[in-house]
NUGUGU-531178 format. One record per atom (N, C-alpha, C): residue number from 1; residue in three letters; atom name; x negated, y negated, z. Coordinates in nm, 2 decimals. Each point is the difference from the previous one (the first is absolute). Layout:
! residues N
<pavex i="NUM" aa="Ala" at="CA" east="X" north="Y" up="Z"/>
...
! end
This chain:
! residues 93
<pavex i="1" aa="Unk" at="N" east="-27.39" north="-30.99" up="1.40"/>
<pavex i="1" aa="Unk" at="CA" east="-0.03" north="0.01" up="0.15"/>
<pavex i="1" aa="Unk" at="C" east="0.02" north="0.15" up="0.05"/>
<pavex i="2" aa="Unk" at="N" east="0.09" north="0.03" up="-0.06"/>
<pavex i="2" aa="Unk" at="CA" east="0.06" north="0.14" up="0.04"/>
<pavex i="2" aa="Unk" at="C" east="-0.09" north="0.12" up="-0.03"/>
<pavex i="3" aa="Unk" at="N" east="-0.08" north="-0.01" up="-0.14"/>
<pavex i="3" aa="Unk" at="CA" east="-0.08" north="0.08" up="-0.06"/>
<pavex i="3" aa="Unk" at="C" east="-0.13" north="0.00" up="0.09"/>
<pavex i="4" aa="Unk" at="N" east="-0.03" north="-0.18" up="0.07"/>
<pavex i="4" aa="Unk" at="CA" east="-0.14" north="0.03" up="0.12"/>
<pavex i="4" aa="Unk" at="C" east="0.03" north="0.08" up="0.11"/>
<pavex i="5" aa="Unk" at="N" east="0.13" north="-0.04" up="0.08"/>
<pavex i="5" aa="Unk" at="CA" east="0.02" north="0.11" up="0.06"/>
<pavex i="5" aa="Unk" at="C" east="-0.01" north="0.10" up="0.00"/>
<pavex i="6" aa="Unk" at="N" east="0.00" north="0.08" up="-0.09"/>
<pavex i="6" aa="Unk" at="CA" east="0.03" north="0.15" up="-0.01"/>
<pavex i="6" aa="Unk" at="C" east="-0.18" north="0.05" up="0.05"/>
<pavex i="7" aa="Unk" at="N" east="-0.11" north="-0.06" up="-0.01"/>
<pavex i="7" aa="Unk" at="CA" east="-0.09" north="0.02" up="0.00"/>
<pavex i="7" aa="Unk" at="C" east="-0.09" north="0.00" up="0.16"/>
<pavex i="8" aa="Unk" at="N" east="0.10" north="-0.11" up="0.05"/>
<pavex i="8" aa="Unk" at="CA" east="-0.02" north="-0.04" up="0.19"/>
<pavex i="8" aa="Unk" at="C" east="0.03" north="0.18" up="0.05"/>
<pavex i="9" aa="Unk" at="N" east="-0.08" north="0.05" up="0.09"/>
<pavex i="9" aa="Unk" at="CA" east="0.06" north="0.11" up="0.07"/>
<pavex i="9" aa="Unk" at="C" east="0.17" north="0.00" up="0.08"/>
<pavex i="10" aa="Unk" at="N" east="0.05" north="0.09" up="0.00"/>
<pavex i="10" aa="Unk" at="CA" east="0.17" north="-0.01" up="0.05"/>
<pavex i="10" aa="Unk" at="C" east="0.07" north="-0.09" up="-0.07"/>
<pavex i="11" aa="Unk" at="N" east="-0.02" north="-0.11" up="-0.05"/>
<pavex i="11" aa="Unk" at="CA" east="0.05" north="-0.12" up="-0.09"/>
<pavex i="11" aa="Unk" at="C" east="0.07" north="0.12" up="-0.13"/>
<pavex i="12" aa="Unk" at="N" east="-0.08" north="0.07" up="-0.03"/>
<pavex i="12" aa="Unk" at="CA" east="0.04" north="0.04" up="-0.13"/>
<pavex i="12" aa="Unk" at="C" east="0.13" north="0.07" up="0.00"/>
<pavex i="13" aa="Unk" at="N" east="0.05" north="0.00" up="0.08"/>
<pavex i="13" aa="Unk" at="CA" east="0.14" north="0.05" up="-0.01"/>
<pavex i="13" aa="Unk" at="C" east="0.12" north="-0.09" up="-0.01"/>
<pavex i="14" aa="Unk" at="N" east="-0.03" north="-0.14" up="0.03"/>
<pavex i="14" aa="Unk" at="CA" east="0.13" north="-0.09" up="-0.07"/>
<pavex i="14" aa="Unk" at="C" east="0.00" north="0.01" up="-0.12"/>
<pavex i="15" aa="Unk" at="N" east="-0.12" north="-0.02" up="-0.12"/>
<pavex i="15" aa="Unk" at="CA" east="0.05" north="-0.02" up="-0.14"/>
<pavex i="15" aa="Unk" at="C" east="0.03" north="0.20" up="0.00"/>
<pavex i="16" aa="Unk" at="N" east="-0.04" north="0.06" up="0.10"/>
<pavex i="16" aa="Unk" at="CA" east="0.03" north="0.10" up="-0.09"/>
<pavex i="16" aa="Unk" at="C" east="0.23" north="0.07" up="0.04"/>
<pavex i="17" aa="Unk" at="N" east="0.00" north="-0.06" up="0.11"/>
<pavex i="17" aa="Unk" at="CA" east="0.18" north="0.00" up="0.03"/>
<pavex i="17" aa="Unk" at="C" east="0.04" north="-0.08" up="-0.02"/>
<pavex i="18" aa="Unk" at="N" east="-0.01" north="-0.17" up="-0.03"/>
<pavex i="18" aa="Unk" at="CA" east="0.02" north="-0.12" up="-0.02"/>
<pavex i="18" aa="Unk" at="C" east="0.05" north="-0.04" up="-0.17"/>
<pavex i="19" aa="Unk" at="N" east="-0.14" north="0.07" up="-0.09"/>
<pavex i="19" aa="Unk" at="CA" east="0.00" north="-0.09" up="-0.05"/>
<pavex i="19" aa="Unk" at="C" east="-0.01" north="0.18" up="-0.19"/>
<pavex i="20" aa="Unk" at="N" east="0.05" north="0.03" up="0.04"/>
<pavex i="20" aa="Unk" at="CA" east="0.06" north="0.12" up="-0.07"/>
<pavex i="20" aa="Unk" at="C" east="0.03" north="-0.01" up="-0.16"/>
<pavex i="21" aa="Unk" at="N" east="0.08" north="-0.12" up="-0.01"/>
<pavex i="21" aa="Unk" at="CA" east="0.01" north="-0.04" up="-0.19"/>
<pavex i="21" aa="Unk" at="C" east="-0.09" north="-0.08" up="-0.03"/>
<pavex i="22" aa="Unk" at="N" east="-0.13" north="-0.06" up="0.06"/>
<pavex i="22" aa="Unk" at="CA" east="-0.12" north="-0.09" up="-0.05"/>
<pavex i="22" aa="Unk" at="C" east="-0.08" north="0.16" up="0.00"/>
<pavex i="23" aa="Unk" at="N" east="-0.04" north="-0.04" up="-0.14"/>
<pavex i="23" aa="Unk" at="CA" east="-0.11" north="0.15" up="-0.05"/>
<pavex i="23" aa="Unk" at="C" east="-0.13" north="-0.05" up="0.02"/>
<pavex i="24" aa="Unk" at="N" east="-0.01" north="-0.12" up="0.00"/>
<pavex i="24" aa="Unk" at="CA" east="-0.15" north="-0.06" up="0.06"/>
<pavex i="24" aa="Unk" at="C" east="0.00" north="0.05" up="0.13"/>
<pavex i="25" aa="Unk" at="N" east="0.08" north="-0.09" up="0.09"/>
<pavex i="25" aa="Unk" at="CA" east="-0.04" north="0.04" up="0.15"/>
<pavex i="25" aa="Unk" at="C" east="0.04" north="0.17" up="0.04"/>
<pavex i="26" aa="Unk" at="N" east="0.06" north="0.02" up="-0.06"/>
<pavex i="26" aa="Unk" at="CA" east="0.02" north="0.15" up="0.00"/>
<pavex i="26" aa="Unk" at="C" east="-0.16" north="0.10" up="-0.01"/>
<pavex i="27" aa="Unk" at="N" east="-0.03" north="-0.04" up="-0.14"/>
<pavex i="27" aa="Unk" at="CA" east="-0.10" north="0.10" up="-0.04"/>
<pavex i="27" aa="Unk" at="C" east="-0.17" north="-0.04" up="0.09"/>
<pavex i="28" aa="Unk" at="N" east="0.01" north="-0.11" up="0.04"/>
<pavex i="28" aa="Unk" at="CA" east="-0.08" north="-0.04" up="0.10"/>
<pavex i="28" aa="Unk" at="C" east="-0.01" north="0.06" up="0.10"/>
<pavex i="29" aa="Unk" at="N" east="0.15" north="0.00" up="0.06"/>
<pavex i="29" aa="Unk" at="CA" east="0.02" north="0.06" up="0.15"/>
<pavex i="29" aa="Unk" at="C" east="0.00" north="0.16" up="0.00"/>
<pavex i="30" aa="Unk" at="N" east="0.02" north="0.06" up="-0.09"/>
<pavex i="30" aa="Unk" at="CA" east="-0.03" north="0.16" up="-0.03"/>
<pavex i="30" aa="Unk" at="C" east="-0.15" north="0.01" up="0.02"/>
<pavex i="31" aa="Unk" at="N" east="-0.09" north="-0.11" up="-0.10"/>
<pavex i="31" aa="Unk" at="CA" east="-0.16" north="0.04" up="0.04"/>
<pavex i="31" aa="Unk" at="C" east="-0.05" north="-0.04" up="0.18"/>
<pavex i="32" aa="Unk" at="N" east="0.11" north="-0.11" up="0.05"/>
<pavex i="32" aa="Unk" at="CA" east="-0.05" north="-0.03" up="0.17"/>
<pavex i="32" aa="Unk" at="C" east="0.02" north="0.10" up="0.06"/>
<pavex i="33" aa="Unk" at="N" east="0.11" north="0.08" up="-0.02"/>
<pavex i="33" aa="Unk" at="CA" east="0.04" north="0.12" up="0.06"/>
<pavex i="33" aa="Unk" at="C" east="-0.05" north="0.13" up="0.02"/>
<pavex i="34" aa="Unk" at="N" east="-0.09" north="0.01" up="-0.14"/>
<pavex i="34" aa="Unk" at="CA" east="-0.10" north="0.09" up="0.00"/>
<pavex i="34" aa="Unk" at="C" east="-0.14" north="-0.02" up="0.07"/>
<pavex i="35" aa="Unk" at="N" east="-0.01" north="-0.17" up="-0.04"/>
<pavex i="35" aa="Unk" at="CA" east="-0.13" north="-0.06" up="0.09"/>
<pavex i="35" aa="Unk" at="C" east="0.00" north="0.06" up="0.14"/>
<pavex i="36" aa="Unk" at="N" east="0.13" north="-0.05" up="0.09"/>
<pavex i="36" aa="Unk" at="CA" east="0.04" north="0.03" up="0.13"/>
<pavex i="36" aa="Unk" at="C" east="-0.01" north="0.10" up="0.02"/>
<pavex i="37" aa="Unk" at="N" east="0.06" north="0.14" up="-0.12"/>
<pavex i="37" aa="Unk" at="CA" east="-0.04" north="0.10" up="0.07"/>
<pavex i="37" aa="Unk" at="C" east="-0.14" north="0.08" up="0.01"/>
<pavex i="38" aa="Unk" at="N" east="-0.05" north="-0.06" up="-0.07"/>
<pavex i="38" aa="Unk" at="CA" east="-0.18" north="-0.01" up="-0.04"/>
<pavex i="38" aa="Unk" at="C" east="-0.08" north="-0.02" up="0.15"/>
<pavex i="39" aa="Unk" at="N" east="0.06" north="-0.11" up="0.07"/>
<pavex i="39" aa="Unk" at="CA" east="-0.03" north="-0.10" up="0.09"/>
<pavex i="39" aa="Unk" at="C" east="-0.03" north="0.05" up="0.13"/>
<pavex i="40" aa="Unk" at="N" east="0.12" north="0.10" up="-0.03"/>
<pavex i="40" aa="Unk" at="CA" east="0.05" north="0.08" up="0.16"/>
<pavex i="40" aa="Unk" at="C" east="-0.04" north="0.08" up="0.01"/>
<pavex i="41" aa="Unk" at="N" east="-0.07" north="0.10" up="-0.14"/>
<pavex i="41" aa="Unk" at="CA" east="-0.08" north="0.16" up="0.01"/>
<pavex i="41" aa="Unk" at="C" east="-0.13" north="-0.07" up="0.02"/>
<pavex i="42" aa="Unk" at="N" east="-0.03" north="-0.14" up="-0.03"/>
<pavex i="42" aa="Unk" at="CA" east="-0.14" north="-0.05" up="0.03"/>
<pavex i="42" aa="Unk" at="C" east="-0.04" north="0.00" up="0.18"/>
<pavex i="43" aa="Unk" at="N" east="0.13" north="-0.09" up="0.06"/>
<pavex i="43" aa="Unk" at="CA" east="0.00" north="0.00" up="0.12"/>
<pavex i="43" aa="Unk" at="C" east="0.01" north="0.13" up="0.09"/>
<pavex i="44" aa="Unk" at="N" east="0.05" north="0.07" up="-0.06"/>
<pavex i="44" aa="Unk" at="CA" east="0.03" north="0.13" up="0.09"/>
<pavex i="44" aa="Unk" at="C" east="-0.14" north="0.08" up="-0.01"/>
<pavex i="45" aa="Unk" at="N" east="-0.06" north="-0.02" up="-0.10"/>
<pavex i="45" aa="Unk" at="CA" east="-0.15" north="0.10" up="-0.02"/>
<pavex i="45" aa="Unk" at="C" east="-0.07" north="-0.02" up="0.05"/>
<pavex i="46" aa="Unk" at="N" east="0.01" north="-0.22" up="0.02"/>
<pavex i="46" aa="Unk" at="CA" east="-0.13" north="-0.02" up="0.10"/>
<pavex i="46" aa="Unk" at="C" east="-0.03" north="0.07" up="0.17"/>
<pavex i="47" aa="Unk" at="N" east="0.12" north="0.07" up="0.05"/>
<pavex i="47" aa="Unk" at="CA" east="0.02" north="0.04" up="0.15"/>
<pavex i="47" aa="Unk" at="C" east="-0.05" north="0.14" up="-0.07"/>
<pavex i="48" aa="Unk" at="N" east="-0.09" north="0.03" up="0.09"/>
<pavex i="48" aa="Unk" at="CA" east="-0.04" north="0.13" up="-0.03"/>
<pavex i="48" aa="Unk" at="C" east="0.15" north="0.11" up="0.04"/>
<pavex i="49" aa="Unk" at="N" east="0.04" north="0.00" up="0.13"/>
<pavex i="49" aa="Unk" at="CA" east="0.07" north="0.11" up="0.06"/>
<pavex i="49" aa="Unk" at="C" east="0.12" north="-0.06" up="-0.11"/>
<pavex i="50" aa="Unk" at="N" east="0.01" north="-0.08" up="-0.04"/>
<pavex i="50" aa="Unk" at="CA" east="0.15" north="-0.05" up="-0.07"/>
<pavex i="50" aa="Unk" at="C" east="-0.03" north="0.10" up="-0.13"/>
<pavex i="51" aa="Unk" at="N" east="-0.06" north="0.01" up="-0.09"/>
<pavex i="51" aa="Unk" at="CA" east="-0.01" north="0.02" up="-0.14"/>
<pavex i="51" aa="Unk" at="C" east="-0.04" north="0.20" up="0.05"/>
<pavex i="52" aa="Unk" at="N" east="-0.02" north="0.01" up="0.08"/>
<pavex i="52" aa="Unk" at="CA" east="-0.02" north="0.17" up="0.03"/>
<pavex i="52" aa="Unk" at="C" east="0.17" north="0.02" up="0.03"/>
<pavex i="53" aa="Unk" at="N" east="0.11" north="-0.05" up="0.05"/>
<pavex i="53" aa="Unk" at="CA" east="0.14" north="0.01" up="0.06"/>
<pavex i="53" aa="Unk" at="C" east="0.10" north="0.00" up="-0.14"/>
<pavex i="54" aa="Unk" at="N" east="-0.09" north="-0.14" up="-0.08"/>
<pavex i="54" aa="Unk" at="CA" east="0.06" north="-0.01" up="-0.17"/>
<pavex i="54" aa="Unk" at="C" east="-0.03" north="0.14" up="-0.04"/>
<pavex i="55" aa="Unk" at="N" east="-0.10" north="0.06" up="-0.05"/>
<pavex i="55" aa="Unk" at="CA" east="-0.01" north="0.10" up="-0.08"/>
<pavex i="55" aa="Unk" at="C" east="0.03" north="0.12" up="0.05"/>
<pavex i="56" aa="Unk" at="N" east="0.00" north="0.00" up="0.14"/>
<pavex i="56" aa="Unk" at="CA" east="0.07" north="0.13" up="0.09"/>
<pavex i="56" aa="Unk" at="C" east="0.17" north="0.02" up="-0.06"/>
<pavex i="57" aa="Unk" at="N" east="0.08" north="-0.14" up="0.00"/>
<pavex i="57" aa="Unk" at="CA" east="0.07" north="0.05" up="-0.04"/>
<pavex i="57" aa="Unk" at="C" east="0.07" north="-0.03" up="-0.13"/>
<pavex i="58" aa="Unk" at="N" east="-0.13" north="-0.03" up="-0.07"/>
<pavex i="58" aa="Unk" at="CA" east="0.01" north="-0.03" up="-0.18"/>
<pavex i="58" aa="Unk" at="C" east="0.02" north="0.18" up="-0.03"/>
<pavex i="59" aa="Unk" at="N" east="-0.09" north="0.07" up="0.11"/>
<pavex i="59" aa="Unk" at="CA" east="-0.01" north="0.14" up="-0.05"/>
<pavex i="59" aa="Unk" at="C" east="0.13" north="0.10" up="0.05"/>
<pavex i="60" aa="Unk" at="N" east="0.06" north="-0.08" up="0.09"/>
<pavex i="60" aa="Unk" at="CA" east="0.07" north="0.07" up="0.07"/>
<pavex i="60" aa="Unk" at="C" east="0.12" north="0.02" up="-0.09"/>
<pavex i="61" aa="Unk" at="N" east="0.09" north="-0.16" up="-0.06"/>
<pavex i="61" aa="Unk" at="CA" east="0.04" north="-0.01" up="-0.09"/>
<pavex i="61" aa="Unk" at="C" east="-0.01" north="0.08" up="-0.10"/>
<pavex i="62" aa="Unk" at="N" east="-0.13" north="0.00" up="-0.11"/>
<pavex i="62" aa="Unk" at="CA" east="0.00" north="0.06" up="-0.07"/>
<pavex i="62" aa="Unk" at="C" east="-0.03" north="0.13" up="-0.03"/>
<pavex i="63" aa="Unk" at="N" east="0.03" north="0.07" up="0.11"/>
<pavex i="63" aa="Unk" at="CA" east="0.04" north="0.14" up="0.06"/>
<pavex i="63" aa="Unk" at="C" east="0.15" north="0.05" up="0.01"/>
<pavex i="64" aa="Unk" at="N" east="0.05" north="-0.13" up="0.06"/>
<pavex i="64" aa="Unk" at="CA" east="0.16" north="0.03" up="-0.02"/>
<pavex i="64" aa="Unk" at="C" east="0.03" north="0.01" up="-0.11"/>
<pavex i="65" aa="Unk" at="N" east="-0.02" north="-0.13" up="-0.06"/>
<pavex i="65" aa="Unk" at="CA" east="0.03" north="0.01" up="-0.16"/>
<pavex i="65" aa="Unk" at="C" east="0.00" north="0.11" up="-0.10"/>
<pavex i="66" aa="Unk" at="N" east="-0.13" north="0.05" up="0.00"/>
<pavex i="66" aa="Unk" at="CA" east="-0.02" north="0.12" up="-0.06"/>
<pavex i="66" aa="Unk" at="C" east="0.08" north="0.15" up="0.01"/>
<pavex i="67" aa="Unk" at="N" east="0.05" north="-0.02" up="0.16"/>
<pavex i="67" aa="Unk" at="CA" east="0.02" north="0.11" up="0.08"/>
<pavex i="67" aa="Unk" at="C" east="0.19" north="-0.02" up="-0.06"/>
<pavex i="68" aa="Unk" at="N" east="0.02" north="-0.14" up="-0.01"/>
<pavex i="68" aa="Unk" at="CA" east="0.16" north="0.00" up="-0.04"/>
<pavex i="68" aa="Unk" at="C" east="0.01" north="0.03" up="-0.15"/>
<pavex i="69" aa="Unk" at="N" east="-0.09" north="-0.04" up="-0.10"/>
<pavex i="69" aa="Unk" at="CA" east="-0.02" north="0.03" up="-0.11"/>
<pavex i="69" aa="Unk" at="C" east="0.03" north="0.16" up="-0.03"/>
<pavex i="70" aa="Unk" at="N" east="-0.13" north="0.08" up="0.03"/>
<pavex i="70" aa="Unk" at="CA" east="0.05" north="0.15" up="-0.01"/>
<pavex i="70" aa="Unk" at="C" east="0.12" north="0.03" up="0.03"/>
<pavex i="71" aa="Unk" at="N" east="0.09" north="-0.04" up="0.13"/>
<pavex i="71" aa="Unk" at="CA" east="0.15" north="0.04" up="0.02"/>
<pavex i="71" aa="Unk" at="C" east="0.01" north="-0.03" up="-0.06"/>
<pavex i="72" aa="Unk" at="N" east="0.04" north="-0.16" up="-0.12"/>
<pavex i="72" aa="Unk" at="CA" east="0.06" north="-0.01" up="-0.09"/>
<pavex i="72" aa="Unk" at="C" east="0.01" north="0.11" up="-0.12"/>
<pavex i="73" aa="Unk" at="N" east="-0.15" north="0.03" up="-0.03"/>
<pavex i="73" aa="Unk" at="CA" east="-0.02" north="0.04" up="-0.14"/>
<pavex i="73" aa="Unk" at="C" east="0.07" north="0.16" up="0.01"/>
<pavex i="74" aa="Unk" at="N" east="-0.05" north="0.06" up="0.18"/>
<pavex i="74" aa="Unk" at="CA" east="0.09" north="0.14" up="-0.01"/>
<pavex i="74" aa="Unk" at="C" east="0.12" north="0.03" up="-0.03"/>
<pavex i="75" aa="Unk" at="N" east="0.08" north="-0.08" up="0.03"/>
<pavex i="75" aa="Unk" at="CA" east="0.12" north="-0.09" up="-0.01"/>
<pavex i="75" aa="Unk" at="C" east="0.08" north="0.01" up="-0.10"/>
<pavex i="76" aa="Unk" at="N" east="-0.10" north="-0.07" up="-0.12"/>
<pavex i="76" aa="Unk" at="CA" east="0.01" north="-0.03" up="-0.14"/>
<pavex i="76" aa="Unk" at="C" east="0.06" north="-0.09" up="0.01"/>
<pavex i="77" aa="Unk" at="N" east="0.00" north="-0.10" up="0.12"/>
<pavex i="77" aa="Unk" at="CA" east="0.08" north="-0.12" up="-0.01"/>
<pavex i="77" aa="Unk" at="C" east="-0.13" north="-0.13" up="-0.05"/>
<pavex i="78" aa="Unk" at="N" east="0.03" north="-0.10" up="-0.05"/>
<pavex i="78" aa="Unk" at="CA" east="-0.09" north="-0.15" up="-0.09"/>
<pavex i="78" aa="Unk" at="C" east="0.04" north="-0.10" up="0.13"/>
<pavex i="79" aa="Unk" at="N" east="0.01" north="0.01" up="0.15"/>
<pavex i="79" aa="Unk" at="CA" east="0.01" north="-0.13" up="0.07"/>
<pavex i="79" aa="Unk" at="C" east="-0.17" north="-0.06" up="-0.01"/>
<pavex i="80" aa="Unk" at="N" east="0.04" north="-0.16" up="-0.03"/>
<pavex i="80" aa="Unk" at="CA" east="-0.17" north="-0.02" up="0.03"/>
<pavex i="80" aa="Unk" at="C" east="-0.04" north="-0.07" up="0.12"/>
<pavex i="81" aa="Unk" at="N" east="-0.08" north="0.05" up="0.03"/>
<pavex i="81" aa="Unk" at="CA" east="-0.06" north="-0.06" up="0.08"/>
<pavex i="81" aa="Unk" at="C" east="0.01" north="-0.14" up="0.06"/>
<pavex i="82" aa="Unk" at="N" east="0.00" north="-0.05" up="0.15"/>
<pavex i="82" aa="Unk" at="CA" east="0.00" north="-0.17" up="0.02"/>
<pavex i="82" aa="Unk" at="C" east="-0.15" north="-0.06" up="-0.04"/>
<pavex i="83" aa="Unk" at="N" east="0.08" north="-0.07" up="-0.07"/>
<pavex i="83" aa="Unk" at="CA" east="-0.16" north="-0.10" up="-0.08"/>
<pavex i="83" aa="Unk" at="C" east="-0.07" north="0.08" up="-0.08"/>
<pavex i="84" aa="Unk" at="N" east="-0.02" north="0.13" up="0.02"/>
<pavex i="84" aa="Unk" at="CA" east="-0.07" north="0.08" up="-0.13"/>
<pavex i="84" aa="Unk" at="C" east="-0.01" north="-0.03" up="-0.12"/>
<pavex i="85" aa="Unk" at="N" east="0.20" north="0.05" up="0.03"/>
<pavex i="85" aa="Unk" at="CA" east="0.07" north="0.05" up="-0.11"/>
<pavex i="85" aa="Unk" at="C" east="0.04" north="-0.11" up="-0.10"/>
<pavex i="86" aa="Unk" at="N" east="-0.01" north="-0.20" up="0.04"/>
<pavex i="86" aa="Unk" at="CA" east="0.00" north="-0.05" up="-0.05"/>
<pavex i="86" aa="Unk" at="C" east="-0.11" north="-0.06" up="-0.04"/>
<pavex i="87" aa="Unk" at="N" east="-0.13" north="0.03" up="0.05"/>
<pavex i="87" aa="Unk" at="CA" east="-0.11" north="-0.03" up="-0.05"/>
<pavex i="87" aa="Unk" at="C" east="-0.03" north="0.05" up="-0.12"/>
<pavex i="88" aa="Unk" at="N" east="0.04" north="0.18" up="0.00"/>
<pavex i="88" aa="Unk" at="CA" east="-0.04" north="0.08" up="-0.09"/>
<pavex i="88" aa="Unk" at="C" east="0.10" north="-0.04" up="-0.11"/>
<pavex i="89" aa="Unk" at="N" east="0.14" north="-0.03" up="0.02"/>
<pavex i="89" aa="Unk" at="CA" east="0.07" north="-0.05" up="-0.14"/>
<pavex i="89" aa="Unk" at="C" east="-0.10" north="-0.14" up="-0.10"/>
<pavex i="90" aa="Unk" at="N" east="-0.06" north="-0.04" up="0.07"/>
<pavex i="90" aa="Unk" at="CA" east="-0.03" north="-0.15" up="-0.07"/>
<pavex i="90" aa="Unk" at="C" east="-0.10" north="0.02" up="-0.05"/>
<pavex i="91" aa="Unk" at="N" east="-0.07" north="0.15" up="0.02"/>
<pavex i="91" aa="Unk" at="CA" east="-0.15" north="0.02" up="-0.03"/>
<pavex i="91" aa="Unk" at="C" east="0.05" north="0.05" up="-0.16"/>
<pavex i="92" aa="Unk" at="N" east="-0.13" north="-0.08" up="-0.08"/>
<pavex i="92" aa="Unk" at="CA" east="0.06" north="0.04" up="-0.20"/>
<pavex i="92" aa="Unk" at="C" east="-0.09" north="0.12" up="-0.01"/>
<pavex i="93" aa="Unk" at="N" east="-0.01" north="0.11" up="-0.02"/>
<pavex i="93" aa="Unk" at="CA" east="-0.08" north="0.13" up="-0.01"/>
<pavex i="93" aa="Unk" at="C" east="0.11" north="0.03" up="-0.15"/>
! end
């Protein structure tokens, strides 16, 4: 039951804090979660003025980012980035 849940919109977050040592409803609720977040860049793109405000500040973001990066690297300091820096660890290159 836990595993259908995960697939209902907002539902997917019981099996995913609930139900934590079931690897079924677990690995289920990791794919609803992604579904959901699928769900929301879907809704947000259908508003025209909404998905121009998204990418305004998808870019704005990733301007900071960049712009904290070079301090780092002048630096010579390795802090990573929020969410980058763990994205880019998990990436197999």
């Amino acid at each position: 039951m836990a595993a259908i849940l995960a697939y209902i919109p907002f539902l997917c977050f019981v099996p995913l804090m609930k139900m934590r040592d079931d690897k079924y409803a677990f690995f289920h609720a990791r794919q609803g979660l992604i579904l959901f977040f699928l769900e929301i860049v879907a809704f947000v793109f259908s508003f025209p003025h909404l998905s121009q405000l998204f990418w305004t500040a998808m870019i704005i973001g990733c301007i900071g980012a960049a712009v904290a990066g070079i301090v780092f690297a002048m630096q010579g300091r390795t802090n990573k980035l929020p969410v980058i820096g763990d994205i880019a660890e998990r990436l197999r290159i």
